[in-house]
mmCIF file of the N, C-alpha and C atoms, coordinates in Angstrom:
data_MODEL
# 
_entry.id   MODEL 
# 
loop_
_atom_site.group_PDB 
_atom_site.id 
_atom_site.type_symbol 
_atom_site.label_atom_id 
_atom_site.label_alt_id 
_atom_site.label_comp_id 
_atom_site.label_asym_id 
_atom_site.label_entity_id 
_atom_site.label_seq_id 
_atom_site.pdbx_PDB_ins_code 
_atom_site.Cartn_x 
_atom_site.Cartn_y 
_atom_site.Cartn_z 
_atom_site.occupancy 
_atom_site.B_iso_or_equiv 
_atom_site.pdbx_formal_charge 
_atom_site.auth_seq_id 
_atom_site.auth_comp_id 
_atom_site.auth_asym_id 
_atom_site.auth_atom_id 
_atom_site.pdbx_PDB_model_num 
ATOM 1   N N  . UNK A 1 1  ? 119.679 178.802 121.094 1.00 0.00 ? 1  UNK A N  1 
ATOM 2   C CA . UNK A 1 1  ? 119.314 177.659 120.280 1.00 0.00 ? 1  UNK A CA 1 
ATOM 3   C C  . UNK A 1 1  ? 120.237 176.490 120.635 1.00 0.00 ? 1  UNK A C  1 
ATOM 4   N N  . UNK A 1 2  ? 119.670 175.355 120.705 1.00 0.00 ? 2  UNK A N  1 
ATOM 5   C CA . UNK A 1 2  ? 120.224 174.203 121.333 1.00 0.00 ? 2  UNK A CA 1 
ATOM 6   C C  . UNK A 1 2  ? 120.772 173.221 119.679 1.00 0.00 ? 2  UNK A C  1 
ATOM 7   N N  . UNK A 1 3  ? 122.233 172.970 120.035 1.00 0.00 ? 3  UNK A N  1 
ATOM 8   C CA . UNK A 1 3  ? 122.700 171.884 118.673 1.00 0.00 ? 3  UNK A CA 1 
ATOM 9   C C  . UNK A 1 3  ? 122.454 170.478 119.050 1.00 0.00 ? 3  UNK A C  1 
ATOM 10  N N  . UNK A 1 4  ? 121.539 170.011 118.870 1.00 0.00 ? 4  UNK A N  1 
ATOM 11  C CA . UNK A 1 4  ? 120.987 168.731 119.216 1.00 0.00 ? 4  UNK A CA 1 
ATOM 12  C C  . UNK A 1 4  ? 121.918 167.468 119.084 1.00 0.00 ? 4  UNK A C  1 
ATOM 13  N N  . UNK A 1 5  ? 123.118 167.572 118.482 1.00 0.00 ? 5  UNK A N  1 
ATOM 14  C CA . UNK A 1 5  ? 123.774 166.058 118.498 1.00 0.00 ? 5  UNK A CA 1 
ATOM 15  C C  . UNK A 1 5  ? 124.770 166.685 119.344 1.00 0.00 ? 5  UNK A C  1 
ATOM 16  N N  . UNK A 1 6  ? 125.296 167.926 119.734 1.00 0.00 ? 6  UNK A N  1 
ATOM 17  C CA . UNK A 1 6  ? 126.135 168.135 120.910 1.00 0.00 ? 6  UNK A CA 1 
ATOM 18  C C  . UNK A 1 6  ? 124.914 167.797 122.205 1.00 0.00 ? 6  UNK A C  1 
ATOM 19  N N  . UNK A 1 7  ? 123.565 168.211 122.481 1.00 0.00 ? 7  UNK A N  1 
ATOM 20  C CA . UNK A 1 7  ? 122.845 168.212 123.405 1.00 0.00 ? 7  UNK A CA 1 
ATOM 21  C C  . UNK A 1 7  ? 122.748 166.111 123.681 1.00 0.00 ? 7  UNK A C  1 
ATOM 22  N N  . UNK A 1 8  ? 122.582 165.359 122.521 1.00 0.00 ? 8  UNK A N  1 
ATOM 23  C CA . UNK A 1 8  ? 122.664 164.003 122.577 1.00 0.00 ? 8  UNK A CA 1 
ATOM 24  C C  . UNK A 1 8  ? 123.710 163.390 123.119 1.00 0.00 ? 8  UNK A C  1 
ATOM 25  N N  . UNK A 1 9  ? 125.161 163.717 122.564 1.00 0.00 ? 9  UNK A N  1 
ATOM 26  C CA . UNK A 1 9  ? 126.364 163.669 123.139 1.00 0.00 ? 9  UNK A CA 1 
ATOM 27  C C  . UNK A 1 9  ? 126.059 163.702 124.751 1.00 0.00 ? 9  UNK A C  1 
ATOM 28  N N  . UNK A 1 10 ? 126.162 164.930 125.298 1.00 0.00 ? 10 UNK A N  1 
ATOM 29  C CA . UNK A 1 10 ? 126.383 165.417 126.202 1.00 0.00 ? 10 UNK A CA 1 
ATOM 30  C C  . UNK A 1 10 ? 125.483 164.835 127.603 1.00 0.00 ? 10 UNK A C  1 
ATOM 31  N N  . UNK A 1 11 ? 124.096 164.131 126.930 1.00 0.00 ? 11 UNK A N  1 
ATOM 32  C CA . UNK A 1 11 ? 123.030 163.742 127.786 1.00 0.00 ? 11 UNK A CA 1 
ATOM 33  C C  . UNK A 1 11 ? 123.599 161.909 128.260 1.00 0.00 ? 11 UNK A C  1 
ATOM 34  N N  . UNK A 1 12 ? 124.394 161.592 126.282 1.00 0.00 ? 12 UNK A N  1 
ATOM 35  C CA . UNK A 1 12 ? 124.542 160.032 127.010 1.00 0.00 ? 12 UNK A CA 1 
ATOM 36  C C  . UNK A 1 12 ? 125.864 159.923 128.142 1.00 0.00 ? 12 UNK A C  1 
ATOM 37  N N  . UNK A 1 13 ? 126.904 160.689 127.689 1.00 0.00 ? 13 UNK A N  1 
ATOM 38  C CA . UNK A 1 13 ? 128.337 160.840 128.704 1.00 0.00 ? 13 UNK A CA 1 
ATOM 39  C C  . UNK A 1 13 ? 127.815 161.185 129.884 1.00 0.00 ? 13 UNK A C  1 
ATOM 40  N N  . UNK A 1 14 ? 126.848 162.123 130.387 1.00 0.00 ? 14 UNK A N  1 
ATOM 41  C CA . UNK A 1 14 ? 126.731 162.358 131.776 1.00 0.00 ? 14 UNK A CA 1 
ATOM 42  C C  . UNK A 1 14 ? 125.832 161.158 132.633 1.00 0.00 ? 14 UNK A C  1 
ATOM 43  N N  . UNK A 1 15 ? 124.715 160.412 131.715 1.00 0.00 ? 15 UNK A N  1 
ATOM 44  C CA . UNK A 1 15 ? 123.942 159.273 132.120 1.00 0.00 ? 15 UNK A CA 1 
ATOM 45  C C  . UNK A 1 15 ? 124.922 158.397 132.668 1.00 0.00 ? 15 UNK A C  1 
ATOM 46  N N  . UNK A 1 16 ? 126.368 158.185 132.097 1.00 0.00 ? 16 UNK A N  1 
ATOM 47  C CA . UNK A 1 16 ? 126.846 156.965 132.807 1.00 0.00 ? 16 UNK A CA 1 
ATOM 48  C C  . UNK A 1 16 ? 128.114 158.065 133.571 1.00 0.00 ? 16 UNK A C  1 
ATOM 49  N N  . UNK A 1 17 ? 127.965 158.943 133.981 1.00 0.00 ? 17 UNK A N  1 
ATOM 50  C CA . UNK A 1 17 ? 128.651 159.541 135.382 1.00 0.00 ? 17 UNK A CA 1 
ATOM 51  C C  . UNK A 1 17 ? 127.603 159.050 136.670 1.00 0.00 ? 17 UNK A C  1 
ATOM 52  N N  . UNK A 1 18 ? 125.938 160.143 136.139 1.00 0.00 ? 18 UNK A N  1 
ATOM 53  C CA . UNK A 1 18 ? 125.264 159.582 137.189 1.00 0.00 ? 18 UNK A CA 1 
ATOM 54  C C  . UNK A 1 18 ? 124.718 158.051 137.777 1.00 0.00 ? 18 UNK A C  1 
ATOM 55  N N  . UNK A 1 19 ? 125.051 157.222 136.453 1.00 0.00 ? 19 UNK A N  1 
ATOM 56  C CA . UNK A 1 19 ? 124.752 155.899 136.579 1.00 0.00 ? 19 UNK A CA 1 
ATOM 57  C C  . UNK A 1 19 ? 125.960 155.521 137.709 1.00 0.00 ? 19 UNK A C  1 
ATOM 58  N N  . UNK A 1 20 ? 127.020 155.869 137.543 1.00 0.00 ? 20 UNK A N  1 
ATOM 59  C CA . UNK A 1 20 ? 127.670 154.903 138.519 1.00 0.00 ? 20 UNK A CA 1 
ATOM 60  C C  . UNK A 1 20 ? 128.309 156.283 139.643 1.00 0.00 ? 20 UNK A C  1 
ATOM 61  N N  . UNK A 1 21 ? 127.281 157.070 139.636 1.00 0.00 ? 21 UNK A N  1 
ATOM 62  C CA . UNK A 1 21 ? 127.377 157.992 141.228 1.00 0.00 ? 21 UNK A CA 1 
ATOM 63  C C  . UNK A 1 21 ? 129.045 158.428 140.750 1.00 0.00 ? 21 UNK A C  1 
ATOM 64  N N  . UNK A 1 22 ? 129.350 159.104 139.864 1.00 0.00 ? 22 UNK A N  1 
ATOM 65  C CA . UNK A 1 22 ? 130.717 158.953 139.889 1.00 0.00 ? 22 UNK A CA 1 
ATOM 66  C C  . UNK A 1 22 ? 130.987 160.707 140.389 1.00 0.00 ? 22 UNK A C  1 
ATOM 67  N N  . UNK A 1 23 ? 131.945 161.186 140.773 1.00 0.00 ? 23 UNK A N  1 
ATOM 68  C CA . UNK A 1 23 ? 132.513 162.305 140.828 1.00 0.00 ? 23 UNK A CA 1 
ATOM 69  C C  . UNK A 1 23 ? 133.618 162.755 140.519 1.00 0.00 ? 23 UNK A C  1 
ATOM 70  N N  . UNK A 1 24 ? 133.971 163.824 140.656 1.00 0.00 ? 24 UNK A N  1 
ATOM 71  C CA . UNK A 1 24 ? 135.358 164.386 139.910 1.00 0.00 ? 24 UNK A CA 1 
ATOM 72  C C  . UNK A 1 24 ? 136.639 163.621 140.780 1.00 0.00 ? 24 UNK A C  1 
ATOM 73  N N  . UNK A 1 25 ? 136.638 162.616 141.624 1.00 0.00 ? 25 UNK A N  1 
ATOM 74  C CA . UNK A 1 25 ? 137.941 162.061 142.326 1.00 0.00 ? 25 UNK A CA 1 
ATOM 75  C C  . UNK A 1 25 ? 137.700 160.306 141.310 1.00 0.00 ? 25 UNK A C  1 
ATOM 76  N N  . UNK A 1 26 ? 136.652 160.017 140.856 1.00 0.00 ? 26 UNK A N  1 
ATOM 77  C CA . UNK A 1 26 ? 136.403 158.612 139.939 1.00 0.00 ? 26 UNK A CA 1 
ATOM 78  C C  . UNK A 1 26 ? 137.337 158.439 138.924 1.00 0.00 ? 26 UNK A C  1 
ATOM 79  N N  . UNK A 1 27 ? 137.770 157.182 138.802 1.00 0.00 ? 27 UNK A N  1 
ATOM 80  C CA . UNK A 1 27 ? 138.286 156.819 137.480 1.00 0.00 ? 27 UNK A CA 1 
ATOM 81  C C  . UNK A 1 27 ? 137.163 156.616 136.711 1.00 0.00 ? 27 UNK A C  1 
ATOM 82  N N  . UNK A 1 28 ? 136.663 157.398 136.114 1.00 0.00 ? 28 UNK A N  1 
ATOM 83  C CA . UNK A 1 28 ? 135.866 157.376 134.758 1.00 0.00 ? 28 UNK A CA 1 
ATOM 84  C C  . UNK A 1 28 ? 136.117 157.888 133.909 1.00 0.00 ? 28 UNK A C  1 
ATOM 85  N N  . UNK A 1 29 ? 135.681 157.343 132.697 1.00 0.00 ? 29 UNK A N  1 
ATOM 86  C CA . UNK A 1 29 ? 135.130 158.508 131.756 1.00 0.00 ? 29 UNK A CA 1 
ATOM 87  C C  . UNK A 1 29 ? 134.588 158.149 130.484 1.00 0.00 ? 29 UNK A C  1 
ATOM 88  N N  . UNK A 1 30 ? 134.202 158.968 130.137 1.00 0.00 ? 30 UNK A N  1 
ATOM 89  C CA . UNK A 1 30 ? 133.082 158.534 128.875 1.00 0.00 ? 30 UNK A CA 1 
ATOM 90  C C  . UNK A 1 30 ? 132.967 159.352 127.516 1.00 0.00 ? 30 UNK A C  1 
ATOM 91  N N  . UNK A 1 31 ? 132.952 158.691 126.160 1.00 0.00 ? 31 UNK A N  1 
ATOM 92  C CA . UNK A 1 31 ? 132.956 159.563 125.348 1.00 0.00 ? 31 UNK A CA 1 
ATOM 93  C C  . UNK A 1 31 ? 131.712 158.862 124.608 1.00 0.00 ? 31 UNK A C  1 
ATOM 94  N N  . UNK A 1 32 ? 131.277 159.487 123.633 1.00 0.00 ? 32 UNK A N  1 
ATOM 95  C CA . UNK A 1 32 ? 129.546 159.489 122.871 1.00 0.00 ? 32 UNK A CA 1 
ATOM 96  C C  . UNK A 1 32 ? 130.336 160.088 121.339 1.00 0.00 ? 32 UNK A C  1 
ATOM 97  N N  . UNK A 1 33 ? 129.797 159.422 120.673 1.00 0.00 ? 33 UNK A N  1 
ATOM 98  C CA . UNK A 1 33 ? 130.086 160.114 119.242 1.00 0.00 ? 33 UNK A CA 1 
ATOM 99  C C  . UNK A 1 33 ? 128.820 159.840 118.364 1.00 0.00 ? 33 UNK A C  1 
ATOM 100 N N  . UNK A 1 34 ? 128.143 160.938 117.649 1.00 0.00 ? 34 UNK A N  1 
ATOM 101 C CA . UNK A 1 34 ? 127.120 160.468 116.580 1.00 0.00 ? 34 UNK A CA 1 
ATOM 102 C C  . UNK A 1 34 ? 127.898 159.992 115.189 1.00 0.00 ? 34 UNK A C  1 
ATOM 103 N N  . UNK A 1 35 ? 126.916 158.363 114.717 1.00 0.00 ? 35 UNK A N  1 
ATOM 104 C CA . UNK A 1 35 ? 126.926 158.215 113.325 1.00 0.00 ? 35 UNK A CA 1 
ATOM 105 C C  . UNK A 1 35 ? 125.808 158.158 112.752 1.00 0.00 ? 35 UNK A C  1 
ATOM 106 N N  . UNK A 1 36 ? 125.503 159.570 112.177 1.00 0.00 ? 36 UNK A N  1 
ATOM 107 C CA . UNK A 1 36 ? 124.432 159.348 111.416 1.00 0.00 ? 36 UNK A CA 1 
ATOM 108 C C  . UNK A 1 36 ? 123.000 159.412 112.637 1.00 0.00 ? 36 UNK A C  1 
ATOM 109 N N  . UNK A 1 37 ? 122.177 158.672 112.393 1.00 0.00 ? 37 UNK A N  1 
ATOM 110 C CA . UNK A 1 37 ? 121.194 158.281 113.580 1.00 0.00 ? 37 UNK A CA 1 
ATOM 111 C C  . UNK A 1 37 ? 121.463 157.659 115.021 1.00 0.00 ? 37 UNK A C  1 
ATOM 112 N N  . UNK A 1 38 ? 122.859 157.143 114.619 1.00 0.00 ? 38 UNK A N  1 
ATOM 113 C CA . UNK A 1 38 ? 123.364 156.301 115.565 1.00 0.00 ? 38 UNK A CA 1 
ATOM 114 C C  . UNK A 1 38 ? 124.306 157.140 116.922 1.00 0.00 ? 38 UNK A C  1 
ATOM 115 N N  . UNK A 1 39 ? 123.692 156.230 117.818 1.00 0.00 ? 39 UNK A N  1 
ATOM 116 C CA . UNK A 1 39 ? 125.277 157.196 118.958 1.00 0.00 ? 39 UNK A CA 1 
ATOM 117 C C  . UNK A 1 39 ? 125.965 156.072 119.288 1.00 0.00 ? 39 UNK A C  1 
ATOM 118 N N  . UNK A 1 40 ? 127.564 156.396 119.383 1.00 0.00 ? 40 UNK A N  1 
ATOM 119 C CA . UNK A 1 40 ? 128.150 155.118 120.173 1.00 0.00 ? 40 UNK A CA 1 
ATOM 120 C C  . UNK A 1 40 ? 128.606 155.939 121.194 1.00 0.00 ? 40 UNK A C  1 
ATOM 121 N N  . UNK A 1 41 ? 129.224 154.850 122.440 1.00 0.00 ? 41 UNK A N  1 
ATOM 122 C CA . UNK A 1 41 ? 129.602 155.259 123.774 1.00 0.00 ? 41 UNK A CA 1 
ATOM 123 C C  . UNK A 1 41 ? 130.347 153.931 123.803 1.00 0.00 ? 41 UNK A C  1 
ATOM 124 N N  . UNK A 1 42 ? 131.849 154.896 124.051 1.00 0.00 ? 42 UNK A N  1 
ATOM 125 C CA . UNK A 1 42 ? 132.738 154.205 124.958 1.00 0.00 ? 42 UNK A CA 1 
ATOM 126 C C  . UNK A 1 42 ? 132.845 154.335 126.490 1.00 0.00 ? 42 UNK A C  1 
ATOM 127 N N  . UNK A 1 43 ? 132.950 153.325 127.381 1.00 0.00 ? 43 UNK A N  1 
ATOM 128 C CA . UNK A 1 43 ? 133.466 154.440 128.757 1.00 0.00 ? 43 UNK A CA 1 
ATOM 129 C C  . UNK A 1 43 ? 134.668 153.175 129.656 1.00 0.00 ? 43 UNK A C  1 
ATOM 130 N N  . UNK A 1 44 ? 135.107 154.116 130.610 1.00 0.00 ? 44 UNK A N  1 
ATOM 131 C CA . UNK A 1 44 ? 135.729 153.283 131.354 1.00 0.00 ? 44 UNK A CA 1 
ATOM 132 C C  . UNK A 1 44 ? 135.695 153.807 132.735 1.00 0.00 ? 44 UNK A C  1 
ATOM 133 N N  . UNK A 1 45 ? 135.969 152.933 133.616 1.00 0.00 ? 45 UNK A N  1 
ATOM 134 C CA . UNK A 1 45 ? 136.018 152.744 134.794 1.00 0.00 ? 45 UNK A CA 1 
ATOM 135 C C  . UNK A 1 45 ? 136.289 152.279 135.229 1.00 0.00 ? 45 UNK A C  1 
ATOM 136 N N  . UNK A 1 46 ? 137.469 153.119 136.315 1.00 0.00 ? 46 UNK A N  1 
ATOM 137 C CA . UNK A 1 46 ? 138.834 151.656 136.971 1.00 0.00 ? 46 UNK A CA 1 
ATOM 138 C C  . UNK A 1 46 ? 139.628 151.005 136.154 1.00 0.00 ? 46 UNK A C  1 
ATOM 139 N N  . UNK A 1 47 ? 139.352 149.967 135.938 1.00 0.00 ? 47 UNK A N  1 
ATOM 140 C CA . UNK A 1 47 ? 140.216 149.149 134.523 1.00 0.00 ? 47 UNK A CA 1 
ATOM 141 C C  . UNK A 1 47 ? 139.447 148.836 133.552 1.00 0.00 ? 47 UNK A C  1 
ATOM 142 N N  . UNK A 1 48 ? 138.318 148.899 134.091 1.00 0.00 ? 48 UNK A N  1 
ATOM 143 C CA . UNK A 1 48 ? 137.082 148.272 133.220 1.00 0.00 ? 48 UNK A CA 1 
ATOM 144 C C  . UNK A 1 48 ? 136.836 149.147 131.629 1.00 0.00 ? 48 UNK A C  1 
ATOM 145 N N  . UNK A 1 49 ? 136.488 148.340 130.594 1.00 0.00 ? 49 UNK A N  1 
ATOM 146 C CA . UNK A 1 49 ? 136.021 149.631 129.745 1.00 0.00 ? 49 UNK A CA 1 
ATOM 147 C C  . UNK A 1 49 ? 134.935 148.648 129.099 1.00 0.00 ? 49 UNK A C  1 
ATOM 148 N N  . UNK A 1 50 ? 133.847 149.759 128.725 1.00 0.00 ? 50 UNK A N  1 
ATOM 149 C CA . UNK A 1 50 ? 133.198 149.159 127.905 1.00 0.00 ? 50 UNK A CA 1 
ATOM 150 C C  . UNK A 1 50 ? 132.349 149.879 126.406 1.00 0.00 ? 50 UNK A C  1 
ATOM 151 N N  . UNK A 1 51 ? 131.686 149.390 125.709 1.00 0.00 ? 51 UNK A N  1 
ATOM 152 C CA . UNK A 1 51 ? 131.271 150.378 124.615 1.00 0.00 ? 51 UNK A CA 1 
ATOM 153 C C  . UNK A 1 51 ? 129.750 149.575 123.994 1.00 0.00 ? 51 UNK A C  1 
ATOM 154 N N  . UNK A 1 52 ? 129.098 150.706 122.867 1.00 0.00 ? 52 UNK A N  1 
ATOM 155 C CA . UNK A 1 52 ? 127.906 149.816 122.857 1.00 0.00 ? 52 UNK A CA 1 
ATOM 156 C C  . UNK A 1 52 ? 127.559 151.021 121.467 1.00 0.00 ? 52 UNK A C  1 
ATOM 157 N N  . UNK A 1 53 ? 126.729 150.944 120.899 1.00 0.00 ? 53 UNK A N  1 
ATOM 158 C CA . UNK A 1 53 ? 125.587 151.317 119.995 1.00 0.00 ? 53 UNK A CA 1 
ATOM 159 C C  . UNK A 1 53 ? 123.798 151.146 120.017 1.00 0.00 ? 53 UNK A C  1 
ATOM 160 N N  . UNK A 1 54 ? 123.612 152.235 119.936 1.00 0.00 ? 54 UNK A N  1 
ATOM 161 C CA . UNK A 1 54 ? 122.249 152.174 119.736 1.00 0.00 ? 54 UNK A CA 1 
ATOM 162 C C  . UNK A 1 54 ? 121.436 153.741 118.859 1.00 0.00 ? 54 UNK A C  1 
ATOM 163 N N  . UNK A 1 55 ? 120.192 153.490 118.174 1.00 0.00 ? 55 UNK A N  1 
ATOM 164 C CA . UNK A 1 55 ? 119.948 154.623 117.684 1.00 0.00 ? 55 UNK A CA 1 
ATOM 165 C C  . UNK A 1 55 ? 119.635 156.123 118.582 1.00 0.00 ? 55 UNK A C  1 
ATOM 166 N N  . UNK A 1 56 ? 119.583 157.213 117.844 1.00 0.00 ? 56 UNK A N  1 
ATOM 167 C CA . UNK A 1 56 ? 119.770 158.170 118.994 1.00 0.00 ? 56 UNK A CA 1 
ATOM 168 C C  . UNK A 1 56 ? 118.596 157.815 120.260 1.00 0.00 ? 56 UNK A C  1 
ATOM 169 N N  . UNK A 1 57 ? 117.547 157.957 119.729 1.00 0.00 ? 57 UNK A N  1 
ATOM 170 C CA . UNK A 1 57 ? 116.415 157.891 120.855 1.00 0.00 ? 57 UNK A CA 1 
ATOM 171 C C  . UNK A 1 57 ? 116.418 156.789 121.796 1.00 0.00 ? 57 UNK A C  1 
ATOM 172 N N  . UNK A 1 58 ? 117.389 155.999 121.845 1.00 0.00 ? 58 UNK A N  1 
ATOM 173 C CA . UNK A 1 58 ? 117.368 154.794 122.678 1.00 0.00 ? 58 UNK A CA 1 
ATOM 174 C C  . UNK A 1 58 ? 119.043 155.030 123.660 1.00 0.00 ? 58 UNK A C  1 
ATOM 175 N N  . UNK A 1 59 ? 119.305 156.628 123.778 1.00 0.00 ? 59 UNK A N  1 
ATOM 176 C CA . UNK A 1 59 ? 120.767 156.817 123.981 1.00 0.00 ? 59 UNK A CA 1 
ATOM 177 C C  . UNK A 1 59 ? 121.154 156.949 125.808 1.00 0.00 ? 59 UNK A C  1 
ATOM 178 N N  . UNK A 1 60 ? 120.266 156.771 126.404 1.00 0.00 ? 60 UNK A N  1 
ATOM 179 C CA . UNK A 1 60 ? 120.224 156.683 127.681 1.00 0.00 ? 60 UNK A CA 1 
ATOM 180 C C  . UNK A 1 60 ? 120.011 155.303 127.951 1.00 0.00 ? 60 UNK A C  1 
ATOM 181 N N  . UNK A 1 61 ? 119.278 154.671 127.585 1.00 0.00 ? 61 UNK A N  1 
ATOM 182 C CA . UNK A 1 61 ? 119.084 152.982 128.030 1.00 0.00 ? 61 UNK A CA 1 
ATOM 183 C C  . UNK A 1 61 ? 120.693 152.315 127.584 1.00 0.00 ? 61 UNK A C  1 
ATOM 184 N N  . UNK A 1 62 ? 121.149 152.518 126.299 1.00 0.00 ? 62 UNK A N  1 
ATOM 185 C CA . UNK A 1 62 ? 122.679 152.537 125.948 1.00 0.00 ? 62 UNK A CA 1 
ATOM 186 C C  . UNK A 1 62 ? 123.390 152.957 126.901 1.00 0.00 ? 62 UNK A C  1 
ATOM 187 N N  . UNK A 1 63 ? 123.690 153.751 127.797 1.00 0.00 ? 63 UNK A N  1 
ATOM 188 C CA . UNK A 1 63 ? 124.382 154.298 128.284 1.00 0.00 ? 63 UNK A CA 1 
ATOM 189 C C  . UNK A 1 63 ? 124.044 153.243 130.083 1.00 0.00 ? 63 UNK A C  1 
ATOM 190 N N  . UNK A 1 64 ? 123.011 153.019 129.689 1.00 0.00 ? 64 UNK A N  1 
ATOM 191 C CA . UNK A 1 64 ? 122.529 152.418 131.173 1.00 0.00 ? 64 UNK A CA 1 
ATOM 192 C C  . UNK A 1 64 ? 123.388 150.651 131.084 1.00 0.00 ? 64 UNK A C  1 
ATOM 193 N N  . UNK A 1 65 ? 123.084 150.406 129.664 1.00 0.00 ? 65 UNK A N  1 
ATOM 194 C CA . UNK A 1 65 ? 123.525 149.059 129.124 1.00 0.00 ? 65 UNK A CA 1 
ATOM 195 C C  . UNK A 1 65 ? 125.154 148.580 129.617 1.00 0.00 ? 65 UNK A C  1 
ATOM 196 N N  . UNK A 1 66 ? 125.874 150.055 128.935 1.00 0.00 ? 66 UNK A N  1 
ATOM 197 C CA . UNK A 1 66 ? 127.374 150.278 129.058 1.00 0.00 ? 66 UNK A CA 1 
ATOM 198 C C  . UNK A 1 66 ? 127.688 150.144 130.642 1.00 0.00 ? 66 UNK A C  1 
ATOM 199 N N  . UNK A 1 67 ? 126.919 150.804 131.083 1.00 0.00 ? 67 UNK A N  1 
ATOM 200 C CA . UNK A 1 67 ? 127.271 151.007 132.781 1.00 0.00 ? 67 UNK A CA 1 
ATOM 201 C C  . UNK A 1 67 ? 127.233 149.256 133.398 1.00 0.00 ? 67 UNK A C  1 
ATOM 202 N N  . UNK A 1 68 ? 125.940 148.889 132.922 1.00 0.00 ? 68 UNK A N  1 
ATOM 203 C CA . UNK A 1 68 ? 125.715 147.429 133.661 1.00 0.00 ? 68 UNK A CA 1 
ATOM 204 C C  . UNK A 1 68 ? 127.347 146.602 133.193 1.00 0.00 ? 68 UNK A C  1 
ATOM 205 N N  . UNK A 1 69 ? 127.507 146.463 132.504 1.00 0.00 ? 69 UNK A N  1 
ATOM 206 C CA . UNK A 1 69 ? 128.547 145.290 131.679 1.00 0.00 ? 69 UNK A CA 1 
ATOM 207 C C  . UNK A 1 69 ? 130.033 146.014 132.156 1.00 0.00 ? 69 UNK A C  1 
ATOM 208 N N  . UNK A 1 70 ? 130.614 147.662 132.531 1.00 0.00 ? 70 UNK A N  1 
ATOM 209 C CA . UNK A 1 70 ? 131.464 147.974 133.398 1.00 0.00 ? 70 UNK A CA 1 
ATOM 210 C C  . UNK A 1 70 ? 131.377 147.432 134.815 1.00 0.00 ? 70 UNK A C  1 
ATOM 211 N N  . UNK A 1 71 ? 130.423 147.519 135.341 1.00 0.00 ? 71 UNK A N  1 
ATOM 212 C CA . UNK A 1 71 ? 130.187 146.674 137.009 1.00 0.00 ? 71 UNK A CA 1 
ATOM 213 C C  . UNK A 1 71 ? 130.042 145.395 136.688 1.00 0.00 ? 71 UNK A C  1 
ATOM 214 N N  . UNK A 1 72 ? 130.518 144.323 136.005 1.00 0.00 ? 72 UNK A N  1 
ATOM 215 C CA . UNK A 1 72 ? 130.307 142.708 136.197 1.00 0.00 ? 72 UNK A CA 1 
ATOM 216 C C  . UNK A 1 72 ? 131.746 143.069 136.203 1.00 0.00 ? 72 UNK A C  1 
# 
């Protein structure tokens, strides 16, 4: 049986590994926390950090959002 806000977690932190091709030698990293309906995501990269909110079902485009605004 799958715990769905660990499975939510776990889907937005890895979206912005594969978003920016990252691997285990990258300065990244990313954390996801649920509030409620809501997920937030912090992440960083290099020096960069960034963070964002959105409701769960919109938690990959969030994560896509976070990634864009780390690369400017």
């Amino acid at each position: 049986m799958t715990h769905l806000e660990t499975q939510y977690i776990f889907e937005t932190e890895r979206a912005v590994l594969r978003l920016l091709g990252a691997d285990c030698s990258a300065p990244v990293a990313a954390f996801a926390e649920m509030e409620g309906e809501v997920i937030r995501l912090r992440a960083m990269y290099g020096e960069g950090h960034a963070e964002g909110k959105a409701p769960v079902a919109a938690r990959l485009q969030l994560a896509a959002e976070v990634v864009g605004r780390l690369r400017k």
